[in-house]
matplotlib code that plots the C-alpha trace (Angstrom):
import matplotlib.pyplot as plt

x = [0.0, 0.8, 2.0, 0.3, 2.4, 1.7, 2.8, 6.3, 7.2, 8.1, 7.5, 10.4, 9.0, 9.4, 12.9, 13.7, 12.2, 14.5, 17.5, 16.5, 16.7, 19.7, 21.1, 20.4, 22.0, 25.0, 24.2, 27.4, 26.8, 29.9, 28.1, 24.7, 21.7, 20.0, 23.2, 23.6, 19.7, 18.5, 20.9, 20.0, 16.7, 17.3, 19.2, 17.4, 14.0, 15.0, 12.8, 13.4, 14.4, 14.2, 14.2, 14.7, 14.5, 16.2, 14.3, 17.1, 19.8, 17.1, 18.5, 17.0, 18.5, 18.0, 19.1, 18.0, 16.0, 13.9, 11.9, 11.1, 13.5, 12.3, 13.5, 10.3, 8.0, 9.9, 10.2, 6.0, 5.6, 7.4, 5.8, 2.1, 2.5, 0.8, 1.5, -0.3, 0.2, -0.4, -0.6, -1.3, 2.6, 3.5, 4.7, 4.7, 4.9, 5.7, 6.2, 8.9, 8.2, 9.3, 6.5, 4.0, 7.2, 8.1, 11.8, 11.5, 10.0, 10.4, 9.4, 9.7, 9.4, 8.0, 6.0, 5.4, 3.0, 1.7, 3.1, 6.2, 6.7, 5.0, 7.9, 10.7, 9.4, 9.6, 13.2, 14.3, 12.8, 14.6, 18.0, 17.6, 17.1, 19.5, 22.2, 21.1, 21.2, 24.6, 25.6, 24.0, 26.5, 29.0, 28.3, 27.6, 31.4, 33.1, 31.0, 32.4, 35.9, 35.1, 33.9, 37.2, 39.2, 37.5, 38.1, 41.3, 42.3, 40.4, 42.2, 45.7, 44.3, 43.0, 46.3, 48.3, 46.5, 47.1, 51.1, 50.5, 48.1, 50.2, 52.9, 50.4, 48.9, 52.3, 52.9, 49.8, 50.7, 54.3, 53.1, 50.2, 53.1, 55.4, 55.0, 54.3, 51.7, 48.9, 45.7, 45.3, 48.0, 46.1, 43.0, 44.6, 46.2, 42.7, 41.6, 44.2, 43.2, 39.8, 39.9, 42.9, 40.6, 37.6, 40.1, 41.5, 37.8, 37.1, 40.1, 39.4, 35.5, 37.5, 39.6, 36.6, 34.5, 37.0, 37.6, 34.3, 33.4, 36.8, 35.4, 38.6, 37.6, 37.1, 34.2, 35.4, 32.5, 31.3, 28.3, 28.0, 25.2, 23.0, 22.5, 26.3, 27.3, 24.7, 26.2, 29.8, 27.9, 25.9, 28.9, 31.1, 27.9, 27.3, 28.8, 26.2, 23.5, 24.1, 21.3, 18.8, 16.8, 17.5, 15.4, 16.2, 14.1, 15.1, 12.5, 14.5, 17.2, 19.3, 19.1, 22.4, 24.0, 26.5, 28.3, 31.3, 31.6, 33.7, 31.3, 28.0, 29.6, 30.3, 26.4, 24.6, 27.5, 26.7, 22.5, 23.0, 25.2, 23.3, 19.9, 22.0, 23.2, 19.6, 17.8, 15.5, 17.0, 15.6, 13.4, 13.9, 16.0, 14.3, 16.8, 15.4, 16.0, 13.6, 13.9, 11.8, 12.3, 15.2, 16.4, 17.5, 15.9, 17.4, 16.3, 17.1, 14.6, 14.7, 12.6, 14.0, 14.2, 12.4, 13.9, 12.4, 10.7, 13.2, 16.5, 15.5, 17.1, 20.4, 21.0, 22.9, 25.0, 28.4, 29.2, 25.3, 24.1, 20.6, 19.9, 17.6, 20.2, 23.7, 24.6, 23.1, 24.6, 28.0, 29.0, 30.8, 28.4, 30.4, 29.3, 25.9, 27.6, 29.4, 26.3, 25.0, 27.5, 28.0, 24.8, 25.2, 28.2, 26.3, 23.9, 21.2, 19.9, 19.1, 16.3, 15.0, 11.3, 10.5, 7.5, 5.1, 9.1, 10.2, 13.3, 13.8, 16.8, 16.3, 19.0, 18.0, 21.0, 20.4, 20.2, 23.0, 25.0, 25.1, 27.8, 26.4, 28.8, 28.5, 28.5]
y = [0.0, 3.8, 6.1, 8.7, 11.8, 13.7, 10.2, 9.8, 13.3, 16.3, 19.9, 22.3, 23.2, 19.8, 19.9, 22.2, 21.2, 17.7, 20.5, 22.1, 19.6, 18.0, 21.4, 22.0, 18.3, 20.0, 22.9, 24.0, 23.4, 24.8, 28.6, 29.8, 28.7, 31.7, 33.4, 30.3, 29.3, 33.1, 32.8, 28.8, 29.7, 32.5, 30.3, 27.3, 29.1, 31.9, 34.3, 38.3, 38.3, 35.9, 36.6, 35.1, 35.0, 32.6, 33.0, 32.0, 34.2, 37.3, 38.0, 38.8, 37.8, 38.6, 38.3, 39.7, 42.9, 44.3, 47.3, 47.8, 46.8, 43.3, 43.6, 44.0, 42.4, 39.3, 39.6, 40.0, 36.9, 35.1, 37.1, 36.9, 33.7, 34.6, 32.5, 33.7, 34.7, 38.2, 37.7, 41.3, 42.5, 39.1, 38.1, 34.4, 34.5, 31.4, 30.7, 28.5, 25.6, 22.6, 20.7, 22.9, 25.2, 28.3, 28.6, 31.7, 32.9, 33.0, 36.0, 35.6, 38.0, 36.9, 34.3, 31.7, 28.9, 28.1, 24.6, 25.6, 28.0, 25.7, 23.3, 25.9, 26.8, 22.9, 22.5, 26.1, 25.0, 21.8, 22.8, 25.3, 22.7, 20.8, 23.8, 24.3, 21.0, 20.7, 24.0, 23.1, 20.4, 22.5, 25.1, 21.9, 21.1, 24.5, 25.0, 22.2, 22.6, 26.7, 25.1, 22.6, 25.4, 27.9, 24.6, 24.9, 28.1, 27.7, 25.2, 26.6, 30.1, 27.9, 26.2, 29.5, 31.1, 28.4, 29.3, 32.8, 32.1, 29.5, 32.5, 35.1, 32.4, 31.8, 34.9, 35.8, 33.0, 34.3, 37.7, 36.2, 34.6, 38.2, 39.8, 43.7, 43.9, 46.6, 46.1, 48.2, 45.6, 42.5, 43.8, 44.3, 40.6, 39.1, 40.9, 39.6, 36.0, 36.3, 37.7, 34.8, 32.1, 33.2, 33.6, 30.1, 28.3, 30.3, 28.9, 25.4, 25.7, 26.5, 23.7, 21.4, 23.1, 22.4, 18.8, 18.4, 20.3, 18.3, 15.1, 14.2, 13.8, 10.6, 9.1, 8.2, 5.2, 4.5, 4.0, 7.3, 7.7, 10.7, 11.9, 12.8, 14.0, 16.8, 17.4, 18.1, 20.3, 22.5, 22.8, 24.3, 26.6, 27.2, 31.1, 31.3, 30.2, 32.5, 34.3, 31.5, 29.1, 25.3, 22.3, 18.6, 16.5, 12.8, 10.2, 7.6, 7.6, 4.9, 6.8, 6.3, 6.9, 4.7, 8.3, 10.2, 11.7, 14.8, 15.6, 15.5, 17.6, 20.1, 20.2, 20.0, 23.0, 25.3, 24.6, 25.7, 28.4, 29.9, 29.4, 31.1, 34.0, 34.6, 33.6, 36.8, 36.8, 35.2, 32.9, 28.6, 27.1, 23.4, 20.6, 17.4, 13.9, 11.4, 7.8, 8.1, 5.3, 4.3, 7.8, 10.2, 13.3, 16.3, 19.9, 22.8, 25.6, 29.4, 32.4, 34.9, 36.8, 34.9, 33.3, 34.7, 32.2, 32.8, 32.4, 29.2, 27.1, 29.3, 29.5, 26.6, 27.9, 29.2, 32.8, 33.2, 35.6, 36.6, 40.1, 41.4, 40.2, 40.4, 43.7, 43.0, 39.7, 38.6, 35.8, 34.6, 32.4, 29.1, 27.1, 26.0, 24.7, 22.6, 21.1, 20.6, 18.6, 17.1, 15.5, 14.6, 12.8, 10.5, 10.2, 12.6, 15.8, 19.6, 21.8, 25.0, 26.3, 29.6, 31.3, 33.1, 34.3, 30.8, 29.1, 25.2, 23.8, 19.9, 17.2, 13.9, 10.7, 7.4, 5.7, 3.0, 5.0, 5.4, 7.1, 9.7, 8.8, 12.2, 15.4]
z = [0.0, -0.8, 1.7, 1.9, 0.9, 4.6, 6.1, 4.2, 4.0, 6.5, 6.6, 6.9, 10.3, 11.2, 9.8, 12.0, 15.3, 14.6, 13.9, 17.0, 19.2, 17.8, 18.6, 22.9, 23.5, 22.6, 24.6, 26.2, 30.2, 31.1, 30.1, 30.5, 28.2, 27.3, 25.6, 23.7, 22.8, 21.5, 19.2, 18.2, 18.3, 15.8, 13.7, 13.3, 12.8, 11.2, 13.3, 12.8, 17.2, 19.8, 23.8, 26.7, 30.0, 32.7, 36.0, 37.7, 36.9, 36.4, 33.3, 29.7, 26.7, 23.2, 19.5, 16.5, 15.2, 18.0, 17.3, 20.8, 24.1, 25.2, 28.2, 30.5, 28.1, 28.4, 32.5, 32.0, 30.5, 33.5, 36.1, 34.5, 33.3, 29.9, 27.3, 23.7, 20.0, 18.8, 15.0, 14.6, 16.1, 14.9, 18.7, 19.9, 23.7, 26.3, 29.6, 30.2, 32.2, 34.1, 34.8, 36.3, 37.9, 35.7, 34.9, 32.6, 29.3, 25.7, 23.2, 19.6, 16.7, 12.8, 11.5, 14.2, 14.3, 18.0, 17.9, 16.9, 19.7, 22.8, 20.9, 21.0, 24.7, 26.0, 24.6, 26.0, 29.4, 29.4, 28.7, 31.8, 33.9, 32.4, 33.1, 36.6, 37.6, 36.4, 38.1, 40.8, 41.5, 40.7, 43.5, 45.7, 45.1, 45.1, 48.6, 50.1, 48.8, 50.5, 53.8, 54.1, 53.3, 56.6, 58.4, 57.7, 58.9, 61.5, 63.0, 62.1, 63.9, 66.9, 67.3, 66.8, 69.9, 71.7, 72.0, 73.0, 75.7, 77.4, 77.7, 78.9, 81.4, 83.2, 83.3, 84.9, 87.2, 87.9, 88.8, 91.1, 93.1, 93.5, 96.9, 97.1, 94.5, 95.2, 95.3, 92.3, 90.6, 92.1, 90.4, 86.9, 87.5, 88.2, 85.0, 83.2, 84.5, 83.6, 80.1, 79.5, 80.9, 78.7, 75.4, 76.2, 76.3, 73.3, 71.2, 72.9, 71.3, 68.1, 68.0, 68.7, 66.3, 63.6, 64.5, 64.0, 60.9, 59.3, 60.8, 61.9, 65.7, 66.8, 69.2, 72.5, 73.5, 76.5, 78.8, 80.7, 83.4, 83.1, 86.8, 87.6, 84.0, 84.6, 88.6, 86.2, 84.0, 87.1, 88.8, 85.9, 85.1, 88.7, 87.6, 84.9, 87.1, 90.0, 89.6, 88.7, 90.2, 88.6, 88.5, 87.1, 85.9, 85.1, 83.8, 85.7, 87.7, 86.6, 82.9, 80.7, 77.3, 75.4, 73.5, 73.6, 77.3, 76.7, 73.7, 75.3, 78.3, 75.8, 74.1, 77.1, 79.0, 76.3, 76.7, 80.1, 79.6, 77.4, 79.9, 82.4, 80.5, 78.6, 81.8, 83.4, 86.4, 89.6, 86.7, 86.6, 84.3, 84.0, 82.5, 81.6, 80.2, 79.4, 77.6, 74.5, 71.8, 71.6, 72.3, 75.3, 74.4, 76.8, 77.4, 78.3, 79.2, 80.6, 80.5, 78.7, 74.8, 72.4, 69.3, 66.0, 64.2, 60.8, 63.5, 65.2, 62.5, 62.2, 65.9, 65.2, 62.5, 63.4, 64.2, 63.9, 66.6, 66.8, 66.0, 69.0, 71.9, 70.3, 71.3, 74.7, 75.3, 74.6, 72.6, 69.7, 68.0, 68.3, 71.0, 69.6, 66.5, 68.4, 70.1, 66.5, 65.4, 68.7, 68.5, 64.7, 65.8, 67.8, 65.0, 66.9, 66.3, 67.7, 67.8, 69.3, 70.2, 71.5, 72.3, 75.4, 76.6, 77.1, 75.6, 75.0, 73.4, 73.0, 71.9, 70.7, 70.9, 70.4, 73.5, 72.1, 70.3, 66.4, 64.8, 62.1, 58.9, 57.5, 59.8]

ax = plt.figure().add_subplot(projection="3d")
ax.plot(x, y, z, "-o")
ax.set_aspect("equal")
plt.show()
């Protein structure tokens, strides 16, 4: 039988659509799209102009004859999502999608049939998401190779302070030991003393912090009991909770935790440090710990500032400081990292709720330990 001559032959439009798509696969990823596709576009179709925008980058571009500047029609398109033909101005406009989620627009200029240009539209969208997928993983990549490289330093600056300190400390010490000093001299000695003490548990959160975030630290194991870890952690707080009232609150007495000691001292110290120096004074700090499958869940809460909704995730983030209390409050921003990946270490996990001028910080390990393989 016969073809029929529609059935064995194509139209030029067709011709080109085939051109066209043989054309994006070789798409250059390594650049953006739209410089690339107006001028495919162009090419392939011969249109008088061709525009385009890339939601992503929010930026227009265009090749060809314009008799007007494209440049906010095209950004309409997107933003309206109106997709039409205007025969008249002999306009063909799409909205570029992937899926049901716009990634941009398209605007052509000449003789444009509407299948061709929903056609040219699906292709344009496509290699988008092509590109950004593959710069996605390339910011993925040059943001980890960024965050190795703060860790890094980091730890090279923590180790370096670590020299000087030692000096200033015995020094401090030597002086302390001098007869004759005034009491004018003592109290510039205890200064001294203090502000060295403070800088040293500073650089000693630094190193930690970078151990971690290198996850080159590793997990000391064993079975620690819950009621005298927290008596170590009240009395090296007990400074911070002078002017609070404190209340523990263990499910069970006998409660205990296969982790790393020295690193659940250090998450749960800086909870209560921070419920001591947020606390309204003369308020309860309540710390609790309670069994709950398979994991110890502990908490830490105080009356105080509240935690805006949009910080409650960052608090955790290092050098983040909340807005509405850093200039009233000192702090460097460190210590509830650390907690983060402290937990994340043992496989757990941190959160934060805040609200009616309460503050709870909770951590969640697993009762038998399990390592987290990535931090």
């Amino acid at each position: 039988m016969a073809l029929e001559p529609d059935m064995c032959t194509r139209s030029p439009i067709d011709d080109a659509l085939h051109a066209f798509i043989a054309a994006v696969t070789h798409v250059d990823m390594h650049r953006e799209p739209g410089p690339q596709l107006v001028e495919l576009v162009r090419a392939v179709f011969g249109f008088e102009a061709v525009a385009i925008f890339d939601a992503d980058t929010k930026r227009v571009h265009q090749a060809g004859d314009w008799a007007f500047d494209p440049d906010n029609f095209v950004r309409n398109i997107y933003i309206f999502e109106k997709s039409r033909d205007d025969v008249e101005m002999g306009l063909c406009s799409r909205v570029l999608r992937v899926g049901n989620f716009p990634v941009g627009a398209l605007l052509l200029r000449g003789e444009v049939a509407t299948k061709t240009g929903t056609s040219v539209a699906a292709l344009c969208a496509l290699t988008f998401d092509r590109y950004h997928s593959y710069a996605n993983v390339g910011r993925t990549e040059s943001a980890r190779q960024t965050e190795q490289l703060r860790t890094t330093v980091l730890n090279s600056l923590a180790h370096a302070y670590k020299t000087p300190l030692t000096a200033i400390q015995a020094a401090s010490t030597g002086l302390g030991m001098m007869e004759g000093l005034s009491a004018g001299q003592r109290d510039l000695l205890n200064l001294i003393d203090e502000q060295t003490n403070l800088l040293n548990e500073l650089t000693t959160r630094l190193l930690k912090t970078a151990q971690l975030e290198a996850q080159d630290i590793s997990l000391k194991w064993e079975c620690v009991e819950i009621a005298p870890l927290l008596d170590d952690v009240l009395a090296a707080c007990r400074e911070q909770l002078a002017d609070v009232v404190v209340q523990v609150n263990l499910s069970q007495d006998d409660l205990a935790l296969t982790c790393d000691r020295e690193l659940l001292i250090a998450l749960l110290t800086q909870y209560v440090e921070n419920a001591g120096k947020y606390s309204i004074a003369g308020s309860t700090v309540d710390i609790a710990a309670r069994n709950e499958g398979g994991e110890l869940i502990f908490s830490v809460s105080n009356a105080g500032p509240e935690i805006a909704a949009n910080d409650r995730e960052r608090v955790f983030d290092l050098y983040f400081r909340c807005a509405e209390t850093a200039s009233a409050t000192p702090g460097t921003g460190v210590g509830l990292s650390i907690a983060k990946r402290a937990a994340q270490a043992h496989g757990g996990d941190v959160w934060v709720t805040s609200s009616e001028g309460r503050t709870t910080f909770f951590a969640s390990l697993p009762i038998e330990g399990r390592q987290e393989t990535q931090l």
